[in-house]
N, C-alpha and C positions, 0 to 999 in steps of 0.2 A: 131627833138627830141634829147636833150640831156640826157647823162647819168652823173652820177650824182659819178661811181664809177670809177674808169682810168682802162682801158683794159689793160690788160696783152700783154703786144710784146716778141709774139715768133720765131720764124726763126725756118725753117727746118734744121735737122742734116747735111747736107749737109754743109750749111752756118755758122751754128755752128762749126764745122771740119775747114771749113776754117780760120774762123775769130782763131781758135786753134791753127790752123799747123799741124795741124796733118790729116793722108791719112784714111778717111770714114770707108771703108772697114774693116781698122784695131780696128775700136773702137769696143765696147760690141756692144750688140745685143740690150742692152736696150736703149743704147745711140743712135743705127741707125735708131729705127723704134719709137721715138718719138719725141714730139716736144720739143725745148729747150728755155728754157724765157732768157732775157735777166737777172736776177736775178740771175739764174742756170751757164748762160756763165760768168759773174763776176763771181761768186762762184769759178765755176773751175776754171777759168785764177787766182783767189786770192791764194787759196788753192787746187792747183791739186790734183787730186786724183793720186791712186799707177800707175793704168792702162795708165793716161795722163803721170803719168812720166813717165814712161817704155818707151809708144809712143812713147813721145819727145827726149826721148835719143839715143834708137835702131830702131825708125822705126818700117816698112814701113813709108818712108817719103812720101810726096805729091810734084809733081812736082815743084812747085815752091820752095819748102823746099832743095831741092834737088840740081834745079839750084843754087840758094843761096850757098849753104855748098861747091857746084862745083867752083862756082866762073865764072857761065856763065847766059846766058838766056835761059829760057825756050824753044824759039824758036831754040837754038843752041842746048840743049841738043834732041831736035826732030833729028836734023841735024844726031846727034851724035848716033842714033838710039834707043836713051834709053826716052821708052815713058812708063814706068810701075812707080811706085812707087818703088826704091830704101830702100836699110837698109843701117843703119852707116856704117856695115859692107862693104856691099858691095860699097859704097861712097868712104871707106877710102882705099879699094882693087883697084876702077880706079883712085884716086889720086896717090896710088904708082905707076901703069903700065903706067899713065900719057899715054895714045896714042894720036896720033897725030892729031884725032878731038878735043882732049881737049885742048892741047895746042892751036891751032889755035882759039877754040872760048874764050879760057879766053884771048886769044890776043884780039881777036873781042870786047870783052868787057872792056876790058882797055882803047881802043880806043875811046868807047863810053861813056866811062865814063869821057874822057878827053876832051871829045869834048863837053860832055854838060857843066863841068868846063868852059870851056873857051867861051861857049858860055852866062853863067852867070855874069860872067866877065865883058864880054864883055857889056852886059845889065847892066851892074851895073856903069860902066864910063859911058857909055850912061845917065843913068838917073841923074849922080852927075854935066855931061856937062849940061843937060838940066835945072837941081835944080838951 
């Protein structure tokens, strides 16, 4: 049986929040308990509303937002003991105290960033020998 109208594709707020950047918890009430179209996620990613920017400025961030702004991984900032959603604030307060899980994992991650570099690289004469 087909239909004849296109269904609506909605994602849960959850998915919504991610695809945003922004930490669940911290949205409205009416953003967390329903569902959000994909029409609604353009909408806001076009023209955020006050609440999205506030979100995106001050937080609570979501861990990946977080790692990001840190300058590490996800899996580093676990290391580093900080498994909550962070604020700008408090972001910009372990960037000045800089202690020395942070250094160590934005080292970790230079590394891996240099590595996949050069493993690109490397892939890339590779396929110019092969061409």
């Amino acid at each position: 049986m087909t239909s004849h109208h296109q269904s609506t594709q909605t994602m849960k707020p959850a998915t919504a929040a991610k695809k945003l950047g922004v930490y669940l918890e911290a949205t409205p009430a009416e953003f967390q308990e329903g569902v959000v179209s994909r029409t609604e996620l353009n909408a806001l990613q076009a023209e955020p509303p006050e609440w999205l920017r506030e979100l995106r400025r001050n937080g609570p961030h979501p861990r990946p937002v977080v790692a990001s702004k840190l300058g590490v991984s996800i899996s580093g900032l676990a290391r580093g003991g900080v498994t909550e959603a962070l604020t700008t604030e408090q972001i910009d307060a372990l960037k000045a105290e800089n202690p020395e899980w942070l250094q160590k994992e934005r080292a970790t991650q230079a590394e891996v960033r240099k590595e996949a570099i050069r493993i690109k690289e490397k892939n890339a004469q590779r396929n110019e020998q092969d061409g």
